[in-house]
N, C-alpha and C positions, 0 to 999 in steps of 0.2 A: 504494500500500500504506500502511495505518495502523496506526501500532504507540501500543497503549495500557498506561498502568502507573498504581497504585494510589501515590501519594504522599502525604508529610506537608508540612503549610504550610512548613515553617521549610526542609524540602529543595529545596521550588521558589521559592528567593531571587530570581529573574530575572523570572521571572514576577511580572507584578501585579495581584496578587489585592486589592481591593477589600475596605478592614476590615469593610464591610458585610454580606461575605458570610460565614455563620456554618460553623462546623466547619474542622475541622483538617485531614482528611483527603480527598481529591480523586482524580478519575479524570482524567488528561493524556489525551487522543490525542496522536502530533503524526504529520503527515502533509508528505514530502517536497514541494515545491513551487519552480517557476520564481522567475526573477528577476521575470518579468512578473506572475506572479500574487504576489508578495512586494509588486511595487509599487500593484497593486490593494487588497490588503488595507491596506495604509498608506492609500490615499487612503480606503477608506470606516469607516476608525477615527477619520476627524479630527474633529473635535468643532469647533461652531460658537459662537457667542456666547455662543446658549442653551443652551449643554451637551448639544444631543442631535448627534447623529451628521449629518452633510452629505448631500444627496442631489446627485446630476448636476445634478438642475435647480436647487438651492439656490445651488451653484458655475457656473453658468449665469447665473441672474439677478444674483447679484451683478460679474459680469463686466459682466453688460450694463447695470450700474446704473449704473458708474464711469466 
């Protein structure tokens, strides 16, 4: 189940929202979820060198580099 709410930037302090992104006002989903899929989403938020997002195989090859 997902529960969605109509929010102001300054009420969603925990969240981080990117100065880049313009307006004030925002649509939240937020949708319950495992410990497992919490740890999934961490790993594919991590950011690499180049500031874009990791893939398996990016975290792959570098394993197999070292």
């Amino acid at each position: 189940m997902t529960y969605t709410a109509m929010v102001k930037r300054d009420e969603i302090k925990n969240i981080q929202i990117p100065d880049t992104i313009a307006g004030t006002t925002f649509w939240v989903s937020i949708t319950p979820m495992t410990e497992a899929e919490a740890d999934e989403m961490e790993f594919k938020s991590l950011k690499g060198i180049a500031g874009r997002e990791l893939t398996l195989d990016d975290v792959r090859m570098e394993r197999l580099c070292l």
